[in-house]
C-alpha positions in Angstrom: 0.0 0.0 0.0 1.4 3.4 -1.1 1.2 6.3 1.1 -2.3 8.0 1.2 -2.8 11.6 1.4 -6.2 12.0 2.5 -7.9 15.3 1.1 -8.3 18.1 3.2 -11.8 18.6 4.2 -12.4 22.4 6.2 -13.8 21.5 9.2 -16.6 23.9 10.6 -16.0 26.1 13.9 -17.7 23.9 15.9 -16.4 20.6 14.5 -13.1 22.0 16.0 -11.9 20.8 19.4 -11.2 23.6 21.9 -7.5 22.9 21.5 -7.3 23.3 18.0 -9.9 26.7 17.3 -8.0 29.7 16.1 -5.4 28.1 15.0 -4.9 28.2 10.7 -5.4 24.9 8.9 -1.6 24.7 8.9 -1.2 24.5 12.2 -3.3 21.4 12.2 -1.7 19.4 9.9 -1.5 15.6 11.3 0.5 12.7 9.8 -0.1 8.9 11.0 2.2 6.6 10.4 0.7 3.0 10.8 1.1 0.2 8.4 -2.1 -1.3 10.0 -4.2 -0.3 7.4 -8.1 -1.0 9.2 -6.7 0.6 12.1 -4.9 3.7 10.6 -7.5 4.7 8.6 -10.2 4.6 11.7 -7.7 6.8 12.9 -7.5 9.0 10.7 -11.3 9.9 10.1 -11.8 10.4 14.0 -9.2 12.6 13.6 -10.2 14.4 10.9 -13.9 14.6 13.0 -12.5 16.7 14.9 -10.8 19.3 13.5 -7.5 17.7 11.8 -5.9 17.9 8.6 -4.7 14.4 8.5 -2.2 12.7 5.9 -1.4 8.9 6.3 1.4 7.4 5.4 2.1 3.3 5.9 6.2 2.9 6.5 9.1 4.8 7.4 10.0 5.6 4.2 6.6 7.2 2.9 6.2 8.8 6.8 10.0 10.4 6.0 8.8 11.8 2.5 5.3 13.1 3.8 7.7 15.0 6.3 10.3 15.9 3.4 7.0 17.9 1.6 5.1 19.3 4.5 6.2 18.6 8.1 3.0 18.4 9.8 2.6 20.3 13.0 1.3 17.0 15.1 2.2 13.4 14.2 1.1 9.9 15.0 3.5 7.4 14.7 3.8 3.9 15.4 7.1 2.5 16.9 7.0 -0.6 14.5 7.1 -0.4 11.4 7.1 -3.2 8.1 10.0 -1.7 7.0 11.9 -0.2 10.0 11.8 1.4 13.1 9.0 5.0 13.5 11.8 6.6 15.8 13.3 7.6 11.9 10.2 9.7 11.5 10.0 10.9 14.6 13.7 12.1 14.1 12.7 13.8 10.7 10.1 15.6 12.1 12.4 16.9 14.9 14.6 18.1 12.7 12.2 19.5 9.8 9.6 21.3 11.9 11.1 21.0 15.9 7.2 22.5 17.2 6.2 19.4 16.5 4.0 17.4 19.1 4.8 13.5 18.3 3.1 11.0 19.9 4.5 7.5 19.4 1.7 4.0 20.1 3.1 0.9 20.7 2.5 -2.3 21.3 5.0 -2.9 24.1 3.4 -1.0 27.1 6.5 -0.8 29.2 9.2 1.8 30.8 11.9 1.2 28.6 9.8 2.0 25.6 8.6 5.1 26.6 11.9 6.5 27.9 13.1 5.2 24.0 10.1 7.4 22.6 10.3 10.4 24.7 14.2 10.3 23.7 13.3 10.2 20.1 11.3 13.3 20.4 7.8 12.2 21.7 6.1 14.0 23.6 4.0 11.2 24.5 3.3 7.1 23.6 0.6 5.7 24.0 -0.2 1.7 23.7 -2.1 0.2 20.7 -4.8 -0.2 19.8 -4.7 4.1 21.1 -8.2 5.5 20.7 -8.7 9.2 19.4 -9.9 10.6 22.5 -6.6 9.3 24.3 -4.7 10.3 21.0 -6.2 13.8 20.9 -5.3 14.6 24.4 -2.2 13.5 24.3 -1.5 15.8 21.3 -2.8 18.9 22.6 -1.6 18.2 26.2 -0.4 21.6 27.5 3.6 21.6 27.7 3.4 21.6 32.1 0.6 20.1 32.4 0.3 15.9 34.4 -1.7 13.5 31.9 -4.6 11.9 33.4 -4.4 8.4 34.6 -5.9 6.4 32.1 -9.1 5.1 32.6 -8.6 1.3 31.9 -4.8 0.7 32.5 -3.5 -2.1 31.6 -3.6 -5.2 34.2 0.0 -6.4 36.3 -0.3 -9.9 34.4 -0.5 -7.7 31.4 2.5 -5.7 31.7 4.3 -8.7 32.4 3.7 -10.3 29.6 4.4 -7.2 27.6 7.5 -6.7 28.9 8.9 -10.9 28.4 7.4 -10.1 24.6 10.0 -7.3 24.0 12.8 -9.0 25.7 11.9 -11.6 23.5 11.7 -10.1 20.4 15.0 -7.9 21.7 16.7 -11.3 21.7 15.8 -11.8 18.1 13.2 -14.7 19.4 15.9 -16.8 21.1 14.5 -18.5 23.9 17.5 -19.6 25.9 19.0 -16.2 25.7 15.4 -14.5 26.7 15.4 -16.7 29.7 18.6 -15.8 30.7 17.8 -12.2 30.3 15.2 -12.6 32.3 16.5 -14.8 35.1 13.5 -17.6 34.1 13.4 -21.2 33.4 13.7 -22.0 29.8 10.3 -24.3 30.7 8.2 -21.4 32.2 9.5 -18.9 29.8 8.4 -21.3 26.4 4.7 -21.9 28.9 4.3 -18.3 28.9 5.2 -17.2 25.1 2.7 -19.8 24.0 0.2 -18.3 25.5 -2.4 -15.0 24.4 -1.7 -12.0 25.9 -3.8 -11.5 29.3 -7.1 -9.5 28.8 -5.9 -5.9 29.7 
């Protein structure tokens, strides 16, 4: 799938959310970079609902050109990528339009990921699948101000599990070496990986 630029449909004064009224269209320029396609465009059209001028793109590479063209003054981006890492957008942005409030999702709810995102230039991350509320607030979060607690926060079996995943894939999928990583029985470690993730 190639990159999609979605066209740019004026939203009405009240369509706006209070964050974004009186600014220009150009100052509400949005890129999403997701190669989940069912989920990126969902994404998109909430976002353009309320007041957005959203472009999509579906890798690193087409996220990079969209930012080569017309860095966007807010950006979606998601950490994984088919054909590489969204920390290289996020670092394109940064350096093509530094205003820029990124906010990274991820599938690997943990600490080390975030610290990795806010690193990169986030100003946020948020885990997948993110809904646009939580996405909206976390875009036009003001600069000082504490984001809420969220209102259905992941479960401690949850973040477990999230966090043996990344080790995991970390280790390029080698069990042994995950197991030693994490100080865990080869056994227990393979019981848990075969598993679903836990239900939130």
């Amino acid at each position: 799938m190639e990159t999609t630029e979605r066209p740019n449909r004026p939203a009405s004064a009240e369509a706006l959310s209070t964050g974004l009224r009186g600014l220009p269209e150009s100052e509400r320029t949005l890129l999403i970079v997701d190669d989940d396609a069912p989920l990126c465009q969902r994404l998109a059209r909430a976002m353009e609902r309320r007041g957005f001028v959203v472009a999509t793109a579906d890798s690193v590479a087409n996220g990079v050109a969209c930012v080569s063209e017309q860095p966007p003054a807010f950006a979606v981006v998601d950490m994984r990528l088919g054909d590489g890492r969204g920390f290289d957008v996020v670092t394109a942005l940064r350096q093509a339009r530094p205003s820029a409030r990124i906010v990274m999702l991820t599938g690997y709810g943990n600490i080390a990921t975030a610290v990795a995102a806010v690193k990169a230039g986030a100003i946020d991350y948020l885990p997948k699948p993110a809904d646009a509320d939580a996405v909206e607030r976390a875009l036009l979060a003001q600069e000082d101000s504490t984001p809420e607690p969220p209102e259905d926060p992941m479960s401690a079996d949850r973040v477990r599990w999230e966090h043996i995943q990344r080790v995991f894939e970390l280790c390029d999928r080698n069990v042994s070496e995950t197991a030693r990583r994490l100080k865990m029985h080869r056994r227990t470690l393979q019981r848990i990986l075969s598993k679903h993730a836990p239900r939130n």
